[in-house]
N, C-alpha and C positions, 0 to 999 in steps of 0.2 A: 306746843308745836303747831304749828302752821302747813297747810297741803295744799297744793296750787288748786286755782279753779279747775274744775270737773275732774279732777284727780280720784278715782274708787278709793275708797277705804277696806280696809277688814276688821270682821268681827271676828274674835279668838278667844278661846278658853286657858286660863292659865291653869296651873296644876300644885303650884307650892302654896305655904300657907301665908300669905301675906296678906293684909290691911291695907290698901293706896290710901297714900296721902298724895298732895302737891309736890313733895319731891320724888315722888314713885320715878323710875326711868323703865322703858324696855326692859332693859338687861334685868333687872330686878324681878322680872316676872316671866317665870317656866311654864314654854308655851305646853299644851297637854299635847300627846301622843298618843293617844287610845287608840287601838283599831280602826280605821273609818272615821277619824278626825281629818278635815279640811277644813283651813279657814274661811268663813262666807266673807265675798264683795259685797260694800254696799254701795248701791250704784248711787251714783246723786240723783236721778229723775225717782229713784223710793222713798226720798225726805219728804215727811208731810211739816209744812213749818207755817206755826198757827200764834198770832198777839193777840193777848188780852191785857188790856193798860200796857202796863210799864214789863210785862209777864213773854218773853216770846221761848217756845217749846218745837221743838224739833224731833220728829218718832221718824223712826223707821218700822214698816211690817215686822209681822213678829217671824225670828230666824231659828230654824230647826237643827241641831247637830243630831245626825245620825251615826250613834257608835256603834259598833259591832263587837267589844273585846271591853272586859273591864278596865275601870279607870276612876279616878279620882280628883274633883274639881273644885276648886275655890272659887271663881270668877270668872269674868271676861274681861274684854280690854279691846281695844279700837284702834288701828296702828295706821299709819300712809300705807300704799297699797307694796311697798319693799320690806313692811315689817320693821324699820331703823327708827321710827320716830314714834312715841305713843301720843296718842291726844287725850287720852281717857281711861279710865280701869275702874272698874267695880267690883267688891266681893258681893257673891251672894247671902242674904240673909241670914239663910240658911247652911250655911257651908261648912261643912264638905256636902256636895252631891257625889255619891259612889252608888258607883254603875254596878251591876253582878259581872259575872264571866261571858254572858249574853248579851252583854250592851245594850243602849235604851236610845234616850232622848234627854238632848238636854235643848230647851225653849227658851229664847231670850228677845225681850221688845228692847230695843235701845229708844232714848226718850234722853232728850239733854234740855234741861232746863234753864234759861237764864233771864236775869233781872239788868 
């Protein structure tokens, strides 16, 4: 998917268990609901975008969810800022992260790499 110039994005947690591949869609991925879930904008003046040869990488600072209420996470995922179009989804490593009944923190650096 494609997002107009200076269009924000959002970073989101999904909640099912799924693997993205290239045909992942939206709809395919259950946004999470935990207590104290909001999705973060990523503003475009936060893009740090850095080439090395043939190599250019694109970070964003690292974004904090603060949950309040348990919950249980597979990944994130990168939407236009309406949430109808995804550009990206990632499972964590490690996944599932589950939260207790006191909710926590879940930390994520988005970083897009391309050749």
């Amino acid at each position: 998917n494609k997002i107009a110039p200076g269009e924000t994005v959002k970073l989101r947690l999904y909640k099912n268990d799924v693997t993205p591949d290239e045909d992942t869609v939206v709809g395919g991925l259950t946004e999470a609901d935990t207590a104290g879930y909001a999705a973060i904008s990523l503003a475009k003046a936060d893009w740090t975008i850095a080439s090395v040869g043939d190599v250019t990488t694109a970070a964003q600072p690292q974004k904090t969810f603060t949950l309040t209420g348990a919950g249980t996470h597979y990944g994130y995922y990168i939407t236009d800022e309406a949430g109808t179009g995804l550009l990206w989804a990632e499972r964590f490593s490690d996944a599932p992260h589950t939260l207790p009944s006191g909710g926590g923190t879940e930390k994520i650096t988005v970083k897009l790499i391309g050749e």
